[in-house]
C-alpha positions in Angstrom: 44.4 269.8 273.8 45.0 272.7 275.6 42.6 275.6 276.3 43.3 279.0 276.5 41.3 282.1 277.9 42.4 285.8 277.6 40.6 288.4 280.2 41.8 291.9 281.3 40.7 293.7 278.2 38.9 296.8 278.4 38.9 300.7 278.0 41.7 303.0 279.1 42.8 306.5 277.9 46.4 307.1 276.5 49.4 306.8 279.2 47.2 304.2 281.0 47.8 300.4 281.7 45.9 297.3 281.3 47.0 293.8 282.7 46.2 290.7 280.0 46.1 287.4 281.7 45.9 284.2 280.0 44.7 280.8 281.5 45.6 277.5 280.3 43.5 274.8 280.7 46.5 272.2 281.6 49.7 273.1 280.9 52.2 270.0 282.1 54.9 270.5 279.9 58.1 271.1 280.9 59.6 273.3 278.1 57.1 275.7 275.8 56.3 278.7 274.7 53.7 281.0 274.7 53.2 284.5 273.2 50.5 287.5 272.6 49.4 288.5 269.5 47.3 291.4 268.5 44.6 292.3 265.5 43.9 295.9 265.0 40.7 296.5 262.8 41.6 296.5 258.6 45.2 295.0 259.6 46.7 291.4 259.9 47.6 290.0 263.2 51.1 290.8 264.5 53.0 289.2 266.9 53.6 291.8 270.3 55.6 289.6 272.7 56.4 286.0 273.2 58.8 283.7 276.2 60.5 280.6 275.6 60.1 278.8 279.0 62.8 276.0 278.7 62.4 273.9 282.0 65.3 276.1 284.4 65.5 279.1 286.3 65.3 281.0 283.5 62.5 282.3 280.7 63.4 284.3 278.0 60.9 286.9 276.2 61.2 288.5 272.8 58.9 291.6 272.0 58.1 293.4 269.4 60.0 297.0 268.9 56.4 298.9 268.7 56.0 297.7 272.4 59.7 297.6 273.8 60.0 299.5 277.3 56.0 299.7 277.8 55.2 296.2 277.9 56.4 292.9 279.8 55.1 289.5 279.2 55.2 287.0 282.1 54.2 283.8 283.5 53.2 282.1 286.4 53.7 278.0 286.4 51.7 277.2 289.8 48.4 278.8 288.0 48.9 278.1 284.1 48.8 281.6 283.7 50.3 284.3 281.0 50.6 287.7 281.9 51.0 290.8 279.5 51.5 294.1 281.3 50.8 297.1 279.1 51.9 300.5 280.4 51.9 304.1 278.8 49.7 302.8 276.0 48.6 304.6 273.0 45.9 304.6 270.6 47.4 302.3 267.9 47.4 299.8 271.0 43.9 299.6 270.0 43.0 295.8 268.9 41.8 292.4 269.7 44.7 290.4 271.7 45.1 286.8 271.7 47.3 284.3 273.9 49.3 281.7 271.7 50.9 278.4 273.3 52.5 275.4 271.9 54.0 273.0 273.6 57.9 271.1 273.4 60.0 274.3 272.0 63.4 273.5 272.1 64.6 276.9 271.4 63.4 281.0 271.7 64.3 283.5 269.3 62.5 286.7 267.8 60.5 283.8 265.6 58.6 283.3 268.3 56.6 286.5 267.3 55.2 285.1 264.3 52.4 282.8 264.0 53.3 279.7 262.7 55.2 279.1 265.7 51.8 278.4 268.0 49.4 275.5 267.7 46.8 276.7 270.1 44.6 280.0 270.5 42.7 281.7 272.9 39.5 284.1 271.3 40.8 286.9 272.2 40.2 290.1 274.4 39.7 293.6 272.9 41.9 296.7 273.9 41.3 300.1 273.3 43.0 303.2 274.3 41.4 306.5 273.9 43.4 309.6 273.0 
């Protein structure tokens, strides 16, 4: 079972940043992959950027076009932690995010921005920007 805990929500006006971060209870695997999701109020939950960490030197992330160039989803191994970096946000930003894992993928592709994909959930953290 593996735990997951979003923090770095809050308040910030349009063009501003926020910093997500995501801690995992116990993350020993050697290949996985992990993603953010969002819910904005009235809408279904939509996949915002994911990374296929295979075991090398290199991770690979996949992001939705609605966030392309303004965010970057990262990762640090030695703290179990998931990073999403959200600069020059706007309004329809606004939503609860969520941190996604699941452990043993074996490959990364654009699919990793949709649900099915992740077997564990953090609660979330809300987000809003302010126009």
């Amino acid at each position: 079972q593996v735990q997951l805990v979003e923090s770095g929500g809050g308040s910030v006006q349009a063009g501003g940043s926020l910093r997500l971060s995501c801690a995992a209870s116990t993350y020993t695997y050697r290949s996985y992959c992990m993603g953010w999701f969002r819910q904005a109020p009235g809408a279904e939950r939509e996949g915002v950027a994911a990374i296929y960490v295979p075991g090398g030197p290199t991770d690979y992330a996949y992001y939705a076009d609605s966030v392309k160039g303004r965010f970057t989803i990262s990762r640090d191994r030695a703290n179990n932690t998931l990073y999403l970096q959200m600069n020059s946000m706007q309004p329809e930003d606004t939503a609860i995010y969520y941190c996604a894992a699941t452990p043993g993928c074996t490959s990364g592709s654009s699919s990793l921005l949709y649900q099915y994909v992740y077997r564990y959930w953090g609660q979330g953290t809300q987000v809003t920007v302010s126009s």
